[in-house]
Gaussian input, Z-matrix of N, CA and C with variables (Angstrom, degrees):
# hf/3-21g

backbone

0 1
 N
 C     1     B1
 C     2     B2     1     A1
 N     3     B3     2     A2     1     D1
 C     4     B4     3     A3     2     D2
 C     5     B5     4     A4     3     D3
 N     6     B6     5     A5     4     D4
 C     7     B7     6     A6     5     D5
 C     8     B8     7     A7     6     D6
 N     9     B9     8     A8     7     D7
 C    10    B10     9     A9     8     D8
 C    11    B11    10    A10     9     D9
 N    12    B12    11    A11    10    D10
 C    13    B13    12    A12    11    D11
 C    14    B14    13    A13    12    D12
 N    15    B15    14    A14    13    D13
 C    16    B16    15    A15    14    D14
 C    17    B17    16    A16    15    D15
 N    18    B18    17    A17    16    D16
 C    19    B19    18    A18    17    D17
 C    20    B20    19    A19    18    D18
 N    21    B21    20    A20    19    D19
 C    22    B22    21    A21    20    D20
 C    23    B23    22    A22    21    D21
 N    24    B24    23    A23    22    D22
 C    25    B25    24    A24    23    D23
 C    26    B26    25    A25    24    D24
 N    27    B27    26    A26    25    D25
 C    28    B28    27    A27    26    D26
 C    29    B29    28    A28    27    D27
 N    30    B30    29    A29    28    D28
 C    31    B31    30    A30    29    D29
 C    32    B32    31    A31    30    D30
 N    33    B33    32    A32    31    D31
 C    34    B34    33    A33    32    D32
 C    35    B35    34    A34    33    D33
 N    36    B36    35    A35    34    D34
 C    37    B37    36    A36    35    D35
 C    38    B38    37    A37    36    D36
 N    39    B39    38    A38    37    D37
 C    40    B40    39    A39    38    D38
 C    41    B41    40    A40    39    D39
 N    42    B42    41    A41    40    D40
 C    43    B43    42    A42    41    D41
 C    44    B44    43    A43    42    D42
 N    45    B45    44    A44    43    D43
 C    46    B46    45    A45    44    D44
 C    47    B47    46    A46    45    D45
 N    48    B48    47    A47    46    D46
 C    49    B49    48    A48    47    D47
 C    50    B50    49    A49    48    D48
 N    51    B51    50    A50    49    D49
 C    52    B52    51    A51    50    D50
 C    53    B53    52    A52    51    D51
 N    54    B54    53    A53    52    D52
 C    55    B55    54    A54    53    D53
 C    56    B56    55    A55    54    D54
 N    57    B57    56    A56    55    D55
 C    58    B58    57    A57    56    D56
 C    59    B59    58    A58    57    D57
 N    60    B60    59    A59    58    D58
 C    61    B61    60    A60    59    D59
 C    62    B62    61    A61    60    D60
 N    63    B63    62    A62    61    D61
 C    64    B64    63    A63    62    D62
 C    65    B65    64    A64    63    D63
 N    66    B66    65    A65    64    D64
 C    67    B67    66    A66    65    D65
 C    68    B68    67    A67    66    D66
 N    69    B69    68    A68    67    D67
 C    70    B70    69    A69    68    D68
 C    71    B71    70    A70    69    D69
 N    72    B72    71    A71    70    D70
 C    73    B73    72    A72    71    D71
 C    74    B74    73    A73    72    D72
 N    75    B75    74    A74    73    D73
 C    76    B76    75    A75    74    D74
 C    77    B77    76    A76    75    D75
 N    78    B78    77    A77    76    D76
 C    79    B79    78    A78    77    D77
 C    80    B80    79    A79    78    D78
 N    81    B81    80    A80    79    D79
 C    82    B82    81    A81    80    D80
 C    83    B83    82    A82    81    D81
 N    84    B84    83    A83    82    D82
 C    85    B85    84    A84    83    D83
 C    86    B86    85    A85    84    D84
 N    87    B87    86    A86    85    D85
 C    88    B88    87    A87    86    D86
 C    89    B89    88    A88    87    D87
 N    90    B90    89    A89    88    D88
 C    91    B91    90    A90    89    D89
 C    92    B92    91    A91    90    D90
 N    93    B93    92    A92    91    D91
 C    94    B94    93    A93    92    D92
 C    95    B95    94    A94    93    D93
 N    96    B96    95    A95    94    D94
 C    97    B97    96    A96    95    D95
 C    98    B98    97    A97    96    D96
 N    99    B99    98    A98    97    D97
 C   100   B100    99    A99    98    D98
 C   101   B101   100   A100    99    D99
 N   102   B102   101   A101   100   D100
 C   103   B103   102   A102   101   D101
 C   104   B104   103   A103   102   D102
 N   105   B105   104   A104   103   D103
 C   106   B106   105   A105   104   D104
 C   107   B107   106   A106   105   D105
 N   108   B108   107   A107   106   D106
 C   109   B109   108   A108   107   D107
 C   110   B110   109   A109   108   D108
 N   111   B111   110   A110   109   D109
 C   112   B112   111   A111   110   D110
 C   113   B113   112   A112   111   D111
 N   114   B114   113   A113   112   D112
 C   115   B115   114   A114   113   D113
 C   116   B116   115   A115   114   D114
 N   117   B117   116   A116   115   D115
 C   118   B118   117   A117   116   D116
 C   119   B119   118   A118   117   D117
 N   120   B120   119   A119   118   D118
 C   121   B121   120   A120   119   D119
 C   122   B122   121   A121   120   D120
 N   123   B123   122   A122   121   D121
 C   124   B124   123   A123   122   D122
 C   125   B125   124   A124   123   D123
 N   126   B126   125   A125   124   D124
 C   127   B127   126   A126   125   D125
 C   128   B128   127   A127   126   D126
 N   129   B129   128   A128   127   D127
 C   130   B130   129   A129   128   D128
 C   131   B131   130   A130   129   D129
 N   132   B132   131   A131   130   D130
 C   133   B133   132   A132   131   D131
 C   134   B134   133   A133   132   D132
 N   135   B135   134   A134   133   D133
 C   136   B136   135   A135   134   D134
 C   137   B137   136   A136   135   D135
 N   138   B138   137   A137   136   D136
 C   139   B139   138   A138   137   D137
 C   140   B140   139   A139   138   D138
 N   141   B141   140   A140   139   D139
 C   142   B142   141   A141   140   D140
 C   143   B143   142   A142   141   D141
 N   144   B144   143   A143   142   D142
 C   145   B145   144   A144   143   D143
 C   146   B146   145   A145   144   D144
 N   147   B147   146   A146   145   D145
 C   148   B148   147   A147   146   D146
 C   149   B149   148   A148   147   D147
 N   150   B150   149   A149   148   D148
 C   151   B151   150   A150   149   D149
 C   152   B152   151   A151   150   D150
 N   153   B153   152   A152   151   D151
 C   154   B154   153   A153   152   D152
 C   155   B155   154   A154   153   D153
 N   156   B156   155   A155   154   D154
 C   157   B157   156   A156   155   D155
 C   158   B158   157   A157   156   D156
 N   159   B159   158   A158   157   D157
 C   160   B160   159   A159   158   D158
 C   161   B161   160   A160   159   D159
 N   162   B162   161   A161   160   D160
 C   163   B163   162   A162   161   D161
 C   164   B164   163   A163   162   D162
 N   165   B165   164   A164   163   D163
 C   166   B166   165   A165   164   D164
 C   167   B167   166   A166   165   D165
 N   168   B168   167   A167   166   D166
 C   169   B169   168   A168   167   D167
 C   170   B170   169   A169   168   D168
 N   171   B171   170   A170   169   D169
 C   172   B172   171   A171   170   D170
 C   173   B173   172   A172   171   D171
 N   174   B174   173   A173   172   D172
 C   175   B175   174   A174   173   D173
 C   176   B176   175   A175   174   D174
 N   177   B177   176   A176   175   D175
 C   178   B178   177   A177   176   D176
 C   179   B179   178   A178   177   D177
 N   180   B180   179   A179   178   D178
 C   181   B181   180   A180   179   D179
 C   182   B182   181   A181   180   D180
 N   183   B183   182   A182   181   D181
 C   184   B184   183   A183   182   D182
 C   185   B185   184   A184   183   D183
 N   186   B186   185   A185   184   D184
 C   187   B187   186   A186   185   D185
 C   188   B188   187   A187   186   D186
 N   189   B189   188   A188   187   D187
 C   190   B190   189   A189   188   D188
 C   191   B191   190   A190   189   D189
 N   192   B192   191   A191   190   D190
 C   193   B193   192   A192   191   D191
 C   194   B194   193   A193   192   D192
 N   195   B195   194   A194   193   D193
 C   196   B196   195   A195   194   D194
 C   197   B197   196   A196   195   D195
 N   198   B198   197   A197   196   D196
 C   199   B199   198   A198   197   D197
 C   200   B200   199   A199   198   D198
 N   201   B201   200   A200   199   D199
 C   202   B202   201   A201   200   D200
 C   203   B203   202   A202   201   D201
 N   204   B204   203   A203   202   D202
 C   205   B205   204   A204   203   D203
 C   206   B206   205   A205   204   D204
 N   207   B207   206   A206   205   D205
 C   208   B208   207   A207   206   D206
 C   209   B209   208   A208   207   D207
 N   210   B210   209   A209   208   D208
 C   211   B211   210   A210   209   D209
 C   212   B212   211   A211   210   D210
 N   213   B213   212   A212   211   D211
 C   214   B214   213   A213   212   D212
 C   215   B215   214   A214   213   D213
 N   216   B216   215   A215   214   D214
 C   217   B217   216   A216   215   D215
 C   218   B218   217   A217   216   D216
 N   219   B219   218   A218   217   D217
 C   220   B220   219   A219   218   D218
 C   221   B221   220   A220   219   D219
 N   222   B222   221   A221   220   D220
 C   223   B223   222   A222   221   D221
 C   224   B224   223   A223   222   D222
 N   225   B225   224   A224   223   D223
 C   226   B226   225   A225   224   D224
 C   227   B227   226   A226   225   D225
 N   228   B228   227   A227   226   D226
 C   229   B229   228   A228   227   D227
 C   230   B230   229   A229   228   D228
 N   231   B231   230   A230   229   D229
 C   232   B232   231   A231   230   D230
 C   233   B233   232   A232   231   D231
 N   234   B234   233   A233   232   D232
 C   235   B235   234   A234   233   D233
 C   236   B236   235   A235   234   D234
 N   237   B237   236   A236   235   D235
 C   238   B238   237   A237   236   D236
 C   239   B239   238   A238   237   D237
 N   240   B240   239   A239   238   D238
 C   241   B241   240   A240   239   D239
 C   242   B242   241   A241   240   D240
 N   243   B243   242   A242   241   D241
 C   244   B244   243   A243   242   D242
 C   245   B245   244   A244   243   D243
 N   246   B246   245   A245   244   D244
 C   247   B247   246   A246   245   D245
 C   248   B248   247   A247   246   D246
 N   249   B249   248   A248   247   D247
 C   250   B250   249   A249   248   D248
 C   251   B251   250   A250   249   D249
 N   252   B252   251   A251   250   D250
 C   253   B253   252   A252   251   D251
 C   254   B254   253   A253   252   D252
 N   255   B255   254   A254   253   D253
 C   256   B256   255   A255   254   D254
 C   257   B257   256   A256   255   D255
 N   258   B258   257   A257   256   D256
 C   259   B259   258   A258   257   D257
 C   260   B260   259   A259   258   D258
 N   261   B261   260   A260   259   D259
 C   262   B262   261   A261   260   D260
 C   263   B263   262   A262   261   D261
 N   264   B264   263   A263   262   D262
 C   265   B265   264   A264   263   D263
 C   266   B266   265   A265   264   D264
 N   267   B267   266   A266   265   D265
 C   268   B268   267   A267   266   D266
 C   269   B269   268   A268   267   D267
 N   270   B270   269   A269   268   D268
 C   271   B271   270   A270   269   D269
 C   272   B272   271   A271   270   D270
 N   273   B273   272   A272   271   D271
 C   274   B274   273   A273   272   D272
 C   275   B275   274   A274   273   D273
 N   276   B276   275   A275   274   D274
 C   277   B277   276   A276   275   D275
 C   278   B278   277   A277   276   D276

   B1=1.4361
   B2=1.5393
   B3=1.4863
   B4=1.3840
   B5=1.3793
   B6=1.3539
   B7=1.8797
   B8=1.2843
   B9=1.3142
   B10=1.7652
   B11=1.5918
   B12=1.5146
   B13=1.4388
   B14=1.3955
   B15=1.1223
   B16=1.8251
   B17=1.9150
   B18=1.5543
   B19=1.6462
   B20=1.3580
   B21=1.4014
   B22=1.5326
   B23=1.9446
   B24=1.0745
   B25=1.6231
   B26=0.9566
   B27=1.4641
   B28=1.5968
   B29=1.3559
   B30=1.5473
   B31=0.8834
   B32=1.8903
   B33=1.4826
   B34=1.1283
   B35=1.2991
   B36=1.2923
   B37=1.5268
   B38=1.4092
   B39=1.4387
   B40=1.0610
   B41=1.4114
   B42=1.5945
   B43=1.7088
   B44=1.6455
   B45=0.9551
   B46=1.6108
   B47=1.2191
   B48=1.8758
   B49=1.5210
   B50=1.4352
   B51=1.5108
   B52=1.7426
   B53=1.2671
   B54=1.5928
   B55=1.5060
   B56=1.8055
   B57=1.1737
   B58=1.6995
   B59=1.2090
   B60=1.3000
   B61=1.4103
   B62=2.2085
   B63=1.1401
   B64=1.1553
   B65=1.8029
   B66=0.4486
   B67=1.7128
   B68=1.4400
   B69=1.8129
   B70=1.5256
   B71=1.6941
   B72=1.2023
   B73=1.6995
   B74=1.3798
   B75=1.0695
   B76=1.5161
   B77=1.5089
   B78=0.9935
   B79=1.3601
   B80=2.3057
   B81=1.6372
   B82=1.4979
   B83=1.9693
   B84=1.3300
   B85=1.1683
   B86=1.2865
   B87=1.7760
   B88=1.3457
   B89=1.2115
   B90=1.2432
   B91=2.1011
   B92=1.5762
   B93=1.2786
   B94=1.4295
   B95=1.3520
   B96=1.4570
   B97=1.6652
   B98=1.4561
   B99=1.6235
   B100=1.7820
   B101=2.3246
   B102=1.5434
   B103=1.5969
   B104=1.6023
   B105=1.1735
   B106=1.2820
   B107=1.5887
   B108=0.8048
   B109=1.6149
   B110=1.3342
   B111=0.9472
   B112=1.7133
   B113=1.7408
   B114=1.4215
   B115=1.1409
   B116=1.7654
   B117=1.5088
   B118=1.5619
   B119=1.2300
   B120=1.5041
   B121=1.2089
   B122=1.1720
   B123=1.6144
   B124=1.3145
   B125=2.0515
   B126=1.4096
   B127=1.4146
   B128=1.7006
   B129=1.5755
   B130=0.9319
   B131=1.5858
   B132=1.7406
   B133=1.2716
   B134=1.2544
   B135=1.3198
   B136=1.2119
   B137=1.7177
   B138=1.8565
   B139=1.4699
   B140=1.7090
   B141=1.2891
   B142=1.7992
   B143=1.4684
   B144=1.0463
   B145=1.3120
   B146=1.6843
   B147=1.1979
   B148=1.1170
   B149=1.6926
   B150=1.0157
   B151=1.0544
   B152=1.7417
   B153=1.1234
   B154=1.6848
   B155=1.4399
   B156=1.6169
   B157=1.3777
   B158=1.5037
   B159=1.3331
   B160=1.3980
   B161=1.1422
   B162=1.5109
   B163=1.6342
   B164=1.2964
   B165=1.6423
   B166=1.5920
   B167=1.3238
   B168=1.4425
   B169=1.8216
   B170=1.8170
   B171=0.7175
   B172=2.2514
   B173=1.4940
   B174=0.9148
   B175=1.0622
   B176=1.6395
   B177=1.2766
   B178=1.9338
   B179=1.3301
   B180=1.2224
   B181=1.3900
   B182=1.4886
   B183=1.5270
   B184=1.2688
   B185=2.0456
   B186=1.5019
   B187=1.2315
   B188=1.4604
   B189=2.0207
   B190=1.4941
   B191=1.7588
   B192=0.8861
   B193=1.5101
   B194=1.4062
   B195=1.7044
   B196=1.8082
   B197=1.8099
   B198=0.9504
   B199=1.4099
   B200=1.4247
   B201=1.3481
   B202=1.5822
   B203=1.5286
   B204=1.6398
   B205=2.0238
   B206=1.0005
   B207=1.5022
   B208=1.2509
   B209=1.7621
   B210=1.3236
   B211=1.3260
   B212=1.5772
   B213=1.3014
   B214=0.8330
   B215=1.5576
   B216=1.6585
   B217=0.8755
   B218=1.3280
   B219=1.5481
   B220=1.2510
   B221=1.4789
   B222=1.3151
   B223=1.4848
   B224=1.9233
   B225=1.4184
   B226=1.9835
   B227=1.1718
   B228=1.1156
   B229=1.6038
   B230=1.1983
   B231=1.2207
   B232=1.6313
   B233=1.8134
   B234=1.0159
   B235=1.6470
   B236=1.7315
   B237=1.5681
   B238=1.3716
   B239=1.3605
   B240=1.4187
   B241=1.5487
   B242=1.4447
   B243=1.3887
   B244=1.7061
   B245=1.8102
   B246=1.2741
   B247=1.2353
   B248=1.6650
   B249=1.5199
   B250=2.0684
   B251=1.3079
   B252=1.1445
   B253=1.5002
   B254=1.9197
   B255=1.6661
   B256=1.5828
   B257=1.3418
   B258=0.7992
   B259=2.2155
   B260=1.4131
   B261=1.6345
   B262=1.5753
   B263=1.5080
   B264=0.9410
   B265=1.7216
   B266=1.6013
   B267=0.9139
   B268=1.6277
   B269=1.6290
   B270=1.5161
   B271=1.2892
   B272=1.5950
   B273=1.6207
   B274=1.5182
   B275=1.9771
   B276=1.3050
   B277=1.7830
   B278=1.5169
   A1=107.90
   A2=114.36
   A3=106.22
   A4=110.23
   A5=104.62
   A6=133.13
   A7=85.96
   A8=125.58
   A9=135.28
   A10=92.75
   A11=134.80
   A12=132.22
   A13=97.27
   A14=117.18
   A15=114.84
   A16=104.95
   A17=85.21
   A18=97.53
   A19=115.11
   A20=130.42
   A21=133.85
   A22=87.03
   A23=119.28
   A24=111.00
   A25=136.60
   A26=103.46
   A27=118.72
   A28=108.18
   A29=147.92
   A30=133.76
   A31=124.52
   A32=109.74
   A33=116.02
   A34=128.33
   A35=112.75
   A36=119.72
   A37=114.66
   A38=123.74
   A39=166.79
   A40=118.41
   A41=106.78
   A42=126.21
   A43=99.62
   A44=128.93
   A45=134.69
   A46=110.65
   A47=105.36
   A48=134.15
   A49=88.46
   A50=118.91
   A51=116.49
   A52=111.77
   A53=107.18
   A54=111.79
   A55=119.65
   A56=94.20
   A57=105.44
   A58=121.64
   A59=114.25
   A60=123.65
   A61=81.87
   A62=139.73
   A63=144.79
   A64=83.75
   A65=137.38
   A66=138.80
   A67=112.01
   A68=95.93
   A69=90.79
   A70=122.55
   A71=120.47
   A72=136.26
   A73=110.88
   A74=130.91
   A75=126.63
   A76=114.24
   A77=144.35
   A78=167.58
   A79=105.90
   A80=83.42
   A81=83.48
   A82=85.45
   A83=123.31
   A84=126.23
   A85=144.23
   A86=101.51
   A87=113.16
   A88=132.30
   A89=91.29
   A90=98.71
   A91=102.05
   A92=136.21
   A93=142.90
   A94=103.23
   A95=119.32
   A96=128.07
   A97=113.33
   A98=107.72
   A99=122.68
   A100=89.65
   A101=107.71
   A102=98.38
   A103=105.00
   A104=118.31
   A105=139.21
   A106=107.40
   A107=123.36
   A108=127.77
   A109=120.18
   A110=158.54
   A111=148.63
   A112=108.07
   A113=119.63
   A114=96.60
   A115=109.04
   A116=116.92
   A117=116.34
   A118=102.84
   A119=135.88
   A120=141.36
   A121=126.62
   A122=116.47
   A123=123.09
   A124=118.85
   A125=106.48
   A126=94.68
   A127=125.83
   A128=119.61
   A129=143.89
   A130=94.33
   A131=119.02
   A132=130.01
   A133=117.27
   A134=108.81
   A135=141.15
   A136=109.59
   A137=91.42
   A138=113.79
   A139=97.03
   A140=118.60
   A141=106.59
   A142=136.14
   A143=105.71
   A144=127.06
   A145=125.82
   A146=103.44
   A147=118.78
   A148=108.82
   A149=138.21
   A150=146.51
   A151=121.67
   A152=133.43
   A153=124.48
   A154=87.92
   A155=115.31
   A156=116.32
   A157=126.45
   A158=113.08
   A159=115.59
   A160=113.88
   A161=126.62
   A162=108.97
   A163=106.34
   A164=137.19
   A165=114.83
   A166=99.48
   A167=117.39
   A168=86.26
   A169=107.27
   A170=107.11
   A171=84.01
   A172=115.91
   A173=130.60
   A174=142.03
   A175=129.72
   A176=81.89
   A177=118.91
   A178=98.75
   A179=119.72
   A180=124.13
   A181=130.04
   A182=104.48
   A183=106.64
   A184=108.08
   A185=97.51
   A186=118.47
   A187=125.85
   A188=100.59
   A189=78.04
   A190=88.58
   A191=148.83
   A192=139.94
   A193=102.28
   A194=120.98
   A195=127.54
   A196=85.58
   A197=119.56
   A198=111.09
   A199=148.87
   A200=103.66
   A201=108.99
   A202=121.60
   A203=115.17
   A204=104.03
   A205=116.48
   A206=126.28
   A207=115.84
   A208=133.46
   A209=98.81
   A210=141.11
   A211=94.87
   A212=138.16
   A213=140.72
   A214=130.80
   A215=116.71
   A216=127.27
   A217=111.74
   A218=114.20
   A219=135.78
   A220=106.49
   A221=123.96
   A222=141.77
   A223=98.65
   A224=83.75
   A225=95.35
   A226=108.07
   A227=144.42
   A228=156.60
   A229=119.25
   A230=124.82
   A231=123.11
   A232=94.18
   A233=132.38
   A234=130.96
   A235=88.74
   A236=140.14
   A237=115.33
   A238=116.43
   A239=144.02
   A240=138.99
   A241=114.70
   A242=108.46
   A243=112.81
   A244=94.16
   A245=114.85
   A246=123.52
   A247=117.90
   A248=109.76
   A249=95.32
   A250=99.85
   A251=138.24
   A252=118.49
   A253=93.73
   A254=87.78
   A255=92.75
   A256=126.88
   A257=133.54
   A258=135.84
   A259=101.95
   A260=129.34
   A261=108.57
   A262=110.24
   A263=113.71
   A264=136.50
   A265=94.21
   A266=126.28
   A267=131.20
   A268=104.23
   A269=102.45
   A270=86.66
   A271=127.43
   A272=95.54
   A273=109.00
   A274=99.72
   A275=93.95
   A276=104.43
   A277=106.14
   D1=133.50
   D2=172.10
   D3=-86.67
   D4=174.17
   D5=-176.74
   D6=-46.89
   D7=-63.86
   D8=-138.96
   D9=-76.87
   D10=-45.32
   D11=-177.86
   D12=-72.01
   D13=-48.81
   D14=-176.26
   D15=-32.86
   D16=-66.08
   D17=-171.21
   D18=-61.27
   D19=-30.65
   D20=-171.59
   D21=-77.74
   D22=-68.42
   D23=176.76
   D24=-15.70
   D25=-65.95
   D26=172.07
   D27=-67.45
   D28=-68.17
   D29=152.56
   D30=3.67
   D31=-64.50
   D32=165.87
   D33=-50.02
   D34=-32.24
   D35=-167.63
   D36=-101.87
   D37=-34.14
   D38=176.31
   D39=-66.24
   D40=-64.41
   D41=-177.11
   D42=80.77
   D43=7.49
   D44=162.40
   D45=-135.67
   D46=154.83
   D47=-179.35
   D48=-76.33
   D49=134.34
   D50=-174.15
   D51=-55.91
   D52=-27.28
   D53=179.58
   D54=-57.46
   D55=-54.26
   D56=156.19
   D57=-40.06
   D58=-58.57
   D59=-155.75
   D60=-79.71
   D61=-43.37
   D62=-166.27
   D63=-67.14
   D64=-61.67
   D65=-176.75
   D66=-35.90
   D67=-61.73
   D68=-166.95
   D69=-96.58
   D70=2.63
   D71=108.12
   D72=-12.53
   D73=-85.86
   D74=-176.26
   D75=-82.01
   D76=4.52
   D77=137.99
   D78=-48.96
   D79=-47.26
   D80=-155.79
   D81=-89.50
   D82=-44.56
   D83=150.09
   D84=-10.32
   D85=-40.35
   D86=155.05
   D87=-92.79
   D88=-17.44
   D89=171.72
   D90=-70.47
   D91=-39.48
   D92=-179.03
   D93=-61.70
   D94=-53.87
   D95=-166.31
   D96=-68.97
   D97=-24.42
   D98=-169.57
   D99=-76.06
   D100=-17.59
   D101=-168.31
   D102=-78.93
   D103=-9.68
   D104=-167.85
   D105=-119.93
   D106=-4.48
   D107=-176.06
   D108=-111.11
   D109=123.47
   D110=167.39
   D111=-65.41
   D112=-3.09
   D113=164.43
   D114=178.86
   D115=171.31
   D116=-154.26
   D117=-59.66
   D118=-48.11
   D119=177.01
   D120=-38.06
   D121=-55.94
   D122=167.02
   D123=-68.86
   D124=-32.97
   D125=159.42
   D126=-57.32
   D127=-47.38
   D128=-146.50
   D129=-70.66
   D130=-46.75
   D131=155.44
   D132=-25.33
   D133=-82.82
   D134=-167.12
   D135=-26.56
   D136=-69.29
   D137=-173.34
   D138=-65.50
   D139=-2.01
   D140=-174.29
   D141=82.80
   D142=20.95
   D143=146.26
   D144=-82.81
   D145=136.86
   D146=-168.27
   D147=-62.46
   D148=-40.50
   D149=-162.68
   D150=-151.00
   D151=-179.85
   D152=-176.04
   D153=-80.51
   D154=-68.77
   D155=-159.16
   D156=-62.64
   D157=8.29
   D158=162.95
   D159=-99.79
   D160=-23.59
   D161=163.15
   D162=-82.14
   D163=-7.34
   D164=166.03
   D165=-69.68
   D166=-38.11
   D167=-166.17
   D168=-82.53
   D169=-55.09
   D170=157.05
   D171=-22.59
   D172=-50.10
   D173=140.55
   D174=10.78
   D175=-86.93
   D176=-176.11
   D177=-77.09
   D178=-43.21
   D179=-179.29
   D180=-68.59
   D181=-39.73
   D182=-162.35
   D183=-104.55
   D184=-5.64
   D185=-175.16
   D186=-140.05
   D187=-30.97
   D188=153.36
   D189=91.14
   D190=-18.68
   D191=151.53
   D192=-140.67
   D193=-177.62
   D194=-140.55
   D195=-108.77
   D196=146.77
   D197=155.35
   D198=-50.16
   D199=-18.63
   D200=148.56
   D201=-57.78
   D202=-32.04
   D203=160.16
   D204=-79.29
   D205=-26.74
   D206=178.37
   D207=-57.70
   D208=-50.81
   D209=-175.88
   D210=-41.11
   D211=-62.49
   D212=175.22
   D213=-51.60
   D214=-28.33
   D215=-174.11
   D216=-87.09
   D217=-21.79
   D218=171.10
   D219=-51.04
   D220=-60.06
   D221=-155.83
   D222=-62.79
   D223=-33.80
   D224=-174.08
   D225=-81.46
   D226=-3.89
   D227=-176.94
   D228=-117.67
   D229=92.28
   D230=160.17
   D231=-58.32
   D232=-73.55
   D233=-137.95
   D234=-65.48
   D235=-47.92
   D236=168.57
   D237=-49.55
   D238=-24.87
   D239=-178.44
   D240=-85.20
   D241=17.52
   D242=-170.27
   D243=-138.78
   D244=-32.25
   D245=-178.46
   D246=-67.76
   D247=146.23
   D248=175.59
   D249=-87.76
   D250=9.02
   D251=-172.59
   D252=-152.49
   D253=133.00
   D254=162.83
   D255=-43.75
   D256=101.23
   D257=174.14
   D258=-88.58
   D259=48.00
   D260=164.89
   D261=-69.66
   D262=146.85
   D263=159.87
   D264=-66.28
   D265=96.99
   D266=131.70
   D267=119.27
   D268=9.40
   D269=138.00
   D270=-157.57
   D271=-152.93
   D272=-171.72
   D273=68.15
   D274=-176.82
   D275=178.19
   D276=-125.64

């Protein structure tokens, strides 16, 4: 199987480019690591990012608001803390 069928597959099965889906894995990684952390920086570490401001802009990008709104919405959701992929209602694309 090539790279290019690999990726169209998963995509299919998935509904994300793995690369995406590898993002928001560590995206969702840091929302878990921030419950254990006193603060974004040290999550942002944690989850493997190089720096804070590269998981805000993952962030902005992949959701469309900073993780300080998110974070909260998290706390109100059991079924996002059981889920592999963020499901907010209204945002990100």
């Amino acid at each position: 199987m090539t790279e290019r069928t690999l990726e169209r597959r998963f995509q299919f099965h998935v509904g994300a480019t793995p690369k995406k889906y590898a993002r928001i894995v560590r995206l969702r990684n840091a929302l878990f690591q921030r419950r254990m952390l006193s603060n974004w920086a040290d999550a942002a570490y944690a989850a493997g990012y190089y720096d804070q401001s590269h998981m805000i802009r993952d962030f902005h990008e992949l959701y469309g608001m900073s993780p300080e709104s998110i974070h909260p919405r998290l706390e109100a959701s059991k079924t996002i803390q059981f889920s592999g992929l963020l499901n907010l209602h209204g945002a990100g694309r």
